[in-house]
C-alpha positions as CSV (number, residue, x, y, z in Angstrom):
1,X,0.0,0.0,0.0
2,X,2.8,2.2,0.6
3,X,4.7,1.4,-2.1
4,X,1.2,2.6,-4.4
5,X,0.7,6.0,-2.3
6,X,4.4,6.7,-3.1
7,X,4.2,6.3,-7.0
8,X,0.3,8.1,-6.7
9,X,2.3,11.0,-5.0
10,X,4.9,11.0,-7.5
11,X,2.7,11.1,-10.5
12,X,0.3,14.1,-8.7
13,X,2.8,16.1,-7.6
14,X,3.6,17.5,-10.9
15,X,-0.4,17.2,-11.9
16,X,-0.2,19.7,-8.5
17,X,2.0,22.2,-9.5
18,X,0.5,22.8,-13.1
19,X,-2.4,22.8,-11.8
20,X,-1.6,25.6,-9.3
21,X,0.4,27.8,-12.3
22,X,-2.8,27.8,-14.2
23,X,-4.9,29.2,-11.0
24,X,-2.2,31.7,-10.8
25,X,-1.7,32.7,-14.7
26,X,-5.6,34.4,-14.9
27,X,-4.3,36.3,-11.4
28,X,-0.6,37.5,-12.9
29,X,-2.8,38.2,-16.0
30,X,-5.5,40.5,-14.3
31,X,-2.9,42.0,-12.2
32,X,-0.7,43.2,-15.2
33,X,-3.6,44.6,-16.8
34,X,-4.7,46.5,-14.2
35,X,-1.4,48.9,-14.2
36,X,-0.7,51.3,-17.0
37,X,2.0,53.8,-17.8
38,X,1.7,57.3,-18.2
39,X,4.1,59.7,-20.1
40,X,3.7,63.0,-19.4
41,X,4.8,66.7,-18.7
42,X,6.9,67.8,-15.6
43,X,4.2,70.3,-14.8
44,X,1.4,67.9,-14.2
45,X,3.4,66.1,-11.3
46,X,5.7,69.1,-10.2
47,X,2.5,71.4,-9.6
48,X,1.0,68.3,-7.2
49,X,-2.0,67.7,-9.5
50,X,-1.0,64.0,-10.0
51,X,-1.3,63.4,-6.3
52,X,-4.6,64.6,-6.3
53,X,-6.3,62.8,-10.0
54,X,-4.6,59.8,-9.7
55,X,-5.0,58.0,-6.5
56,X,-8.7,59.0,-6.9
57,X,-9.0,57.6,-10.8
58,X,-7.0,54.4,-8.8
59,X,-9.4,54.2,-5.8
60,X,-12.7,54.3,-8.3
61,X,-11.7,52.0,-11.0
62,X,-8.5,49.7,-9.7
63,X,-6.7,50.9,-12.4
64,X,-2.6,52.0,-11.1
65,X,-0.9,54.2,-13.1
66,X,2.9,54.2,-13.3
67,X,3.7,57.9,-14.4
68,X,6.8,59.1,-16.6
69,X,7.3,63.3,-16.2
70,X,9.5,64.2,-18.6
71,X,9.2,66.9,-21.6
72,X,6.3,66.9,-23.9
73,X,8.8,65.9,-26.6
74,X,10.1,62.7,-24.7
75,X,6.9,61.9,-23.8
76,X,5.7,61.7,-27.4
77,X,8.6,59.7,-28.5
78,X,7.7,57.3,-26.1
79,X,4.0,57.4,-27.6
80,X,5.4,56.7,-30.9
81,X,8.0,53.8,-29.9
82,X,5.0,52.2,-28.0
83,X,6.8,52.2,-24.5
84,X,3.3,54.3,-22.6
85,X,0.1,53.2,-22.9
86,X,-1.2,56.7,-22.9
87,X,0.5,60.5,-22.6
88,X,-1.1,63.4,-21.0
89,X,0.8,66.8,-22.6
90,X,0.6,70.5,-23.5
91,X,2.4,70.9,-27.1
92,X,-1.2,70.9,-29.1
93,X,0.0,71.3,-32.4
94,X,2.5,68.6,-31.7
95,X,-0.4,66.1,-30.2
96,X,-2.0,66.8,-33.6
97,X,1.1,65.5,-35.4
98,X,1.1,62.7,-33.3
99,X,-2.4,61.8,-34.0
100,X,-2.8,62.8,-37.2
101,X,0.4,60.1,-38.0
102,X,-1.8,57.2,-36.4
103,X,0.1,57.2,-32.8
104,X,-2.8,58.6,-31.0
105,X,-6.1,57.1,-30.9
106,X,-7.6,60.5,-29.8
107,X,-7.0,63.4,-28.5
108,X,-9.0,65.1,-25.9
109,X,-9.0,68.4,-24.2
110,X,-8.5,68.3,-20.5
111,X,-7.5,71.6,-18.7
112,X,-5.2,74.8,-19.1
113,X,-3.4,77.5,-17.2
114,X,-0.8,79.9,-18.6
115,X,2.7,80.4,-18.7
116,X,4.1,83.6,-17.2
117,X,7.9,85.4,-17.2
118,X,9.2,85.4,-14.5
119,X,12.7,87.0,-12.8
120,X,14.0,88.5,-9.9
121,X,12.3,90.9,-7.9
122,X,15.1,93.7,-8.7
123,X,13.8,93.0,-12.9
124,X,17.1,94.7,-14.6
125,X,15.1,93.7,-17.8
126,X,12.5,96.3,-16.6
127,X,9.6,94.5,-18.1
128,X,7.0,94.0,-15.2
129,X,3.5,94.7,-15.5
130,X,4.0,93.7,-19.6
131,X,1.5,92.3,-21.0
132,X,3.4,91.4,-24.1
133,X,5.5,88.1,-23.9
134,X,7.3,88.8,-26.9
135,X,8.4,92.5,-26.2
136,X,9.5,91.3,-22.9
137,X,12.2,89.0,-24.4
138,X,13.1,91.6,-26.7
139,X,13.6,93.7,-23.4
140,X,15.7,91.1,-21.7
141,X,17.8,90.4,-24.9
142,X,18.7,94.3,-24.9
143,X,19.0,94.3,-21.3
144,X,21.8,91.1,-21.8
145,X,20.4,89.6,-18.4
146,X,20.7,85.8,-18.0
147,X,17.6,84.2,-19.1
148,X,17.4,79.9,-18.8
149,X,15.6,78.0,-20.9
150,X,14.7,74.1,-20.0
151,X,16.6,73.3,-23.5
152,X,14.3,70.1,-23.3
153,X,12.3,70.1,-26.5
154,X,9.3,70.0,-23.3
155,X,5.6,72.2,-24.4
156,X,7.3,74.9,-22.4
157,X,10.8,75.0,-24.2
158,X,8.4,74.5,-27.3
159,X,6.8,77.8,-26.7
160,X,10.0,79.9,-25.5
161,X,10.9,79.2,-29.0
162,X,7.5,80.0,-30.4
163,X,8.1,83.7,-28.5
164,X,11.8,84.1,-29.2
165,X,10.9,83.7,-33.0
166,X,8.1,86.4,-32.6
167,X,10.1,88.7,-30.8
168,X,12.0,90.0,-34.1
169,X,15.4,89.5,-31.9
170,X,18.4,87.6,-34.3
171,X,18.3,84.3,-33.3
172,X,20.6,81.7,-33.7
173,X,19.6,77.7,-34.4
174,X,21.9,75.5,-32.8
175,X,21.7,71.2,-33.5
176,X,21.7,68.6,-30.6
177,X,21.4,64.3,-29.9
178,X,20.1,62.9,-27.1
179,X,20.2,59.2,-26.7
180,X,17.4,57.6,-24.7
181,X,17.5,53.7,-24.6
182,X,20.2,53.9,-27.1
183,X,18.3,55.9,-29.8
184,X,20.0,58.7,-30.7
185,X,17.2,61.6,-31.5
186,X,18.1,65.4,-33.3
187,X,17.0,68.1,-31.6
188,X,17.1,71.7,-33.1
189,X,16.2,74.9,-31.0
190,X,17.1,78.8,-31.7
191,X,18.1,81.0,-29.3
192,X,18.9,85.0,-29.3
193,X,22.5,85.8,-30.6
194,X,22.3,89.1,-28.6
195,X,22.4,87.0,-25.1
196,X,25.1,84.6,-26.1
197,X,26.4,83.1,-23.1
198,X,23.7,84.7,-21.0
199,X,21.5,82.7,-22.8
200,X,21.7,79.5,-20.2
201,X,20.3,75.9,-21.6
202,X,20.1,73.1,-18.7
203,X,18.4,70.2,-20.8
204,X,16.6,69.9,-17.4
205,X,12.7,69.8,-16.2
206,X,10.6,72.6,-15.1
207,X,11.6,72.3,-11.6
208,X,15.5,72.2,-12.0
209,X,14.8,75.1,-14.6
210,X,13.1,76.9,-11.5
211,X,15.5,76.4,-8.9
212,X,18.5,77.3,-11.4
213,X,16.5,80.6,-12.4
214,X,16.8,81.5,-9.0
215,X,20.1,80.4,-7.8
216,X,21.3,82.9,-11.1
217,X,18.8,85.5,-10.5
218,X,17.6,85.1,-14.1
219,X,14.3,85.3,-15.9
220,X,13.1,82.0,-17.1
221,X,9.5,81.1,-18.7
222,X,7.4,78.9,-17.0
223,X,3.7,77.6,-16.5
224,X,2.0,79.4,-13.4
225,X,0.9,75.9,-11.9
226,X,4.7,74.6,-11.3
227,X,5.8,78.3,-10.2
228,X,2.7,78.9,-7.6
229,X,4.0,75.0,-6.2
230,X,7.6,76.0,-6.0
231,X,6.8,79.8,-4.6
232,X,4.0,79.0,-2.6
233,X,3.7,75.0,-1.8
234,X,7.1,75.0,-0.6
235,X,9.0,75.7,3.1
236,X,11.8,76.8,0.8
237,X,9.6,79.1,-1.3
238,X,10.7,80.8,-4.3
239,X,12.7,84.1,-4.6
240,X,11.7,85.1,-8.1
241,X,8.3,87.1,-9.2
242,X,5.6,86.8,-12.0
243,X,6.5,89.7,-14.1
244,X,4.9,89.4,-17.6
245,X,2.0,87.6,-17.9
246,X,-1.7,87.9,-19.6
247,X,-0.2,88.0,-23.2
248,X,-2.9,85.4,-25.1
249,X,0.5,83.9,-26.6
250,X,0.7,82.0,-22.9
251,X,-2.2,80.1,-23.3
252,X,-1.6,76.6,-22.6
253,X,-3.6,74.2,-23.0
254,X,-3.3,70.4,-21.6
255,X,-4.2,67.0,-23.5
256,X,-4.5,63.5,-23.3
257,X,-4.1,60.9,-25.8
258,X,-4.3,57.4,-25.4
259,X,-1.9,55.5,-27.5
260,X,-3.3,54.0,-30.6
261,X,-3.4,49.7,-30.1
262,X,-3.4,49.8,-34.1
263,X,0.1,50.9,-34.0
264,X,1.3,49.0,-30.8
265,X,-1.3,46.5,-30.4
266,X,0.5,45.1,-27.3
267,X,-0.4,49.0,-25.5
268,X,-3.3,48.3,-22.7
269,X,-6.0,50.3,-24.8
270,X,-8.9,49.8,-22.4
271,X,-7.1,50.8,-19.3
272,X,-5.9,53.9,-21.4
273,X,-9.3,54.6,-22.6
274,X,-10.2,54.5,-19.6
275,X,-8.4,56.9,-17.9
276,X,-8.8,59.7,-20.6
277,X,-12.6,59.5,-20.4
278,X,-12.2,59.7,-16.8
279,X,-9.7,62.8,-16.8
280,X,-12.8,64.9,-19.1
281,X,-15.4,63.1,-16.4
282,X,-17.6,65.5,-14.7
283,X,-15.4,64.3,-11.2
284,X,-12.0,64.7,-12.8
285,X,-12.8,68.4,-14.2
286,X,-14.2,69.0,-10.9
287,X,-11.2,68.3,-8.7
288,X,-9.1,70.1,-11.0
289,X,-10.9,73.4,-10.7
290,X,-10.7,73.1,-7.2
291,X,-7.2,72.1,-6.5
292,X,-5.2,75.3,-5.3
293,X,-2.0,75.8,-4.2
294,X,-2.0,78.2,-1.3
295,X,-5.4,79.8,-1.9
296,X,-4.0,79.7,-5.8
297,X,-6.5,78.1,-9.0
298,X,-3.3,76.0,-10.8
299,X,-5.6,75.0,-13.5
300,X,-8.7,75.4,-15.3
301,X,-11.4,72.7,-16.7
302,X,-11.9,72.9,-20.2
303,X,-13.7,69.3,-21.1
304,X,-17.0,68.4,-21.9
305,X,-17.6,65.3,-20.4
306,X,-17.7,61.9,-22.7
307,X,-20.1,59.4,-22.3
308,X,-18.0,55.6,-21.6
């Protein structure tokens, strides 16, 4: 009897174990689809916003979201090479691009703010209260004051160039590579001969870019809900001051686009899909009109909400 219970044993164990690994495949399964990756701008996670929308969006569906900040530029690139299952930016004419070329399923409108000029309090560039983004470069190019630019083909170095080239000033294009995951991607960006050295890229986020502008004393461009979180939701604060701002040219808008499964069909589409419907939800839009930082609106609602 013992010698049968010994070769029963023998030929069940193994029946066991495969057994088990195919209770536990459905669970790895459901568990891997329930967490999705997120590229998207520094702003969105330096301002705090992220803390707030996503453990909610987590909380109500189950759905985790691993997020990426980086510039709206990197984040795009990793849209196209299939390595985020959906991005959440503010470059719109670049998000067209991207969807236009198949990358992006959609693209839907989710919030703005602004971006405003800031420098230091003493403002040798003498353009406070200016309403005009462009004239205020030009006035900090004549002024030769050190400006810094984030140099990180981000939305925000996207529309520093976009003023630089209306300001009129002589600008200069210079050529870069990055390497990310050993692809090497060309970068081109101008900048205003008349600053030269003055003229200070860090290749950085909007935080470093922040902190730098200060440490230098310089005037940098930046988007109100990262400065109000580094000048108000800080111990350390900020010593630097809004000094240009208003100029229609600032608008900026945010956007999310979920990754398009027909050109990376292995991208988690209905987790993705998900999440963008709920960031244009009547709940998302309303806890993003009422997060403040200090007493501060950081960003404004723009969607309608879509039906699921």
């Amino acid at each position: 009897m013992d010698c049968k219970r010994k070769v029963l044993n023998k030929r069940m164990g193994p029946a066991i174990l495969i057994f088990l690994a195919l209770l536990l495949l459905p669970l790895t399964a459901k568990g891997e689809s329930k967490i999705i990756k997120m590229a998207t701008t520094t702003s969105t996670e330096n301002s705090g916003l992220l803390d707030v929308l996503i453990p909610e969006f987590t909380r109500e569906t189950g759905i985790q979201v691993k997020v990426f900040a980086k510039g709206t530029g990197a984040a795009l690139r990793d849209g196209m090479e299939g390595n985020v299952d959906v991005i959440f930016v503010h470059a719109k004419s670049r998000e067209a691009v991207f969807v236009a070329q198949g990358y992006g399923a959609y693209r839907l409108d989710v919030m703005h703010n602004d971006f405003v000029i800031i420098g230091p309090a003493a403002d040798p560039g003498k353009i406070e209260g200016m309403r005009d983004a462009a004239g205020a470069f030009r006035k900090i190019a004549a002024a030769k004051v050190k400006f810094i630019s984030r140099g990180d083909d981000s939305g925000t170095h996207i529309k520093e160039q976009a003023i630089w080239k209306a300001s009129g000033e002589a600008l200069k294009t210079e050529a870069t590579v990055i390497i990310k995951k050993s692809k090497k991607h060309a970068l081109s960006f101008v900048y205003p001969v008349g600053l030269g050295k003055r003229y200070i890229s860090i290749g950085q986020g909007m935080g470093k870019a922040l902190t730098f502008a200060e440490e230098k004393q310089a005037y940098t461009l930046t988007d109100r809900g990262t400065f109000f979180k580094y000048k108000y939701g800080r111990k350390l604060g900020l010593n630097l001051e809004i000094l240009c701002e208003g100029d229609p040219r600032l608008f900026n808008p945010y956007g999310v686009i979920p990754v398009s499964p027909k050109k990376h069909p292995h991208v988690k589409f209905a987790s993705a899909d998900r999440l963008a419907k709920w960031l244009v939800s009547t709940q998302a839009q309303a806890l993003i009109g009422q997060y403040k930082i200090a007493g501060r609106q950081a960003f404004f609602p723009d969607a309608e909400p879509v039906a699921e």
